[in-house]
Structure formats: C-alpha cells, structure tokens
N, C-alpha and C positions, 0 to 999 in steps of 0.2 A: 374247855377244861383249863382251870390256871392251875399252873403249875408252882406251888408256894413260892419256891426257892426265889421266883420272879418276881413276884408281885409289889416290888417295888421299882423294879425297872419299868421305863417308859418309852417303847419305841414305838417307830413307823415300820413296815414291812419292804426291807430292803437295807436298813441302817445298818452301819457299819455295829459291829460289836468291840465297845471302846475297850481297851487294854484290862483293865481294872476291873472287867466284868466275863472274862473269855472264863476264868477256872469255874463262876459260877454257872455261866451259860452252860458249859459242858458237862458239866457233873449235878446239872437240875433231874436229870432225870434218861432213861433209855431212850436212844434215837434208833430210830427205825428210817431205812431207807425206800426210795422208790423202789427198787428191784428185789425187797423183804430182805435183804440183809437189817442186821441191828447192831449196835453198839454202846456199850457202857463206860462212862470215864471214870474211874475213881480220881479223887482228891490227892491219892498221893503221885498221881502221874504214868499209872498205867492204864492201860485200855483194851477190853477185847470185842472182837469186832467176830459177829460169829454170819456166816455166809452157807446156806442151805445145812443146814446143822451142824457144821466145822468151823469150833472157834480158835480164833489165832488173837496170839497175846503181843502187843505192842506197848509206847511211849508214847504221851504225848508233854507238850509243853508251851509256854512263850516265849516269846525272843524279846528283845530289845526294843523293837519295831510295832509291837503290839501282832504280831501274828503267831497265828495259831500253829504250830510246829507236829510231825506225826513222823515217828521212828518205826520200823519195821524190820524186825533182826531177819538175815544179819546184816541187810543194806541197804533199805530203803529210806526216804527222809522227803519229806516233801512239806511246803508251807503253803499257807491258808490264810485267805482275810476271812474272818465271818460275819457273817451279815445277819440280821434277825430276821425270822418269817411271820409275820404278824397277819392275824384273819381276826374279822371282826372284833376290832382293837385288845385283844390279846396274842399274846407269842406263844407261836406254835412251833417251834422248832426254829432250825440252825441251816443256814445255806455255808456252805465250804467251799471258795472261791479259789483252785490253788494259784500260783503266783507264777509257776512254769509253766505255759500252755493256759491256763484260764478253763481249767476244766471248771463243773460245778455237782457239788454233791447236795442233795435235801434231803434234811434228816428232820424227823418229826416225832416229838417226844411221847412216849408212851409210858404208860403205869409199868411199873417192874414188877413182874410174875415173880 
C-alpha cells in the first residue's frame, strides 16, 4: 500500500525521519500499533490516541533538534527520533524511538475508517 502523502519520499527501513518531513510523516495517514491501539495526528498539532476503545486527546509537535515532541495533559511530555519502516521498498509506517530510556513504539499506517 503507498500511502500518497509519501510518495515522494525516499527511504531505507530504519532512516532516521529528517526534520522537514516529521508533520508529513505523522499526519500521512492512521497508525496503528502492535498492541491494536491506534492513532491520528491532525496538522494542527493535536492527536488522539484511542487504546481498547478509550480515546485520549494529546499534542504533538517538533523541537529544534528535529524531534518528534508528545504532550499528554496534564503532565506528560516525552521525545522521539523517528525512523521510517520501510517493507518491500515502500514506507510502511513510523518507529518512535523515545530519547529517555530508548523505549520504541511501531506504528503502521492504516486507511482511516
């Protein structure tokens, strides 16, 4: 499946997501996670991330640094490299690398219902 919004980007599976390209990466389309949570970015910088069918409304954003930034009211905040997931030279979704602990989340883009 290509995903339009992409189809001008060029990457390898693992690549970092250069600064200039995170608002389009994230708002390509519905990420869906390994554990069936999902998530949607809008363009203007909110996000909701719905988990066993309770969704919760968040921020996101970039920094300076080209990372990927996620607010969580009323105290959460944590940063992100993203990296591209690339399967048989198309991007298939979003790895979220956080930057405290080196957690990692894979998110794999699906058609919006």
């Amino acid at each position: 499946m290509v995903i339009p919004a992409l189809a001008d980007i060029h990457a390898d599976d693992g690549d970092r997501v250069a600064r200039d390209q995170i608002s389009v990466a994230v708002t390509a389309g519905r990420l869906e996670y390994n554990d069936g949570a999902s998530q949607v970015f809008e363009p203007d910088g909110n996000t909701t991330y719905v988990e066993a069918g309770r969704p919760t409304r968040g921020e996101w954003s970039v920094d300076d640094d080209g990372h990927f930034c996620s607010f969580w009211p009323p105290s959460y905040r944590a940063s992100y490299e993203l990296r591209w997931t690339v399967e048989n030279g198309a991007i298939t979704g979003l790895r979220f690398v956080e930057l405290s602990g080196g957690a990692e989340f894979v998110g794999h883009y699906r058609p919006v219902h």
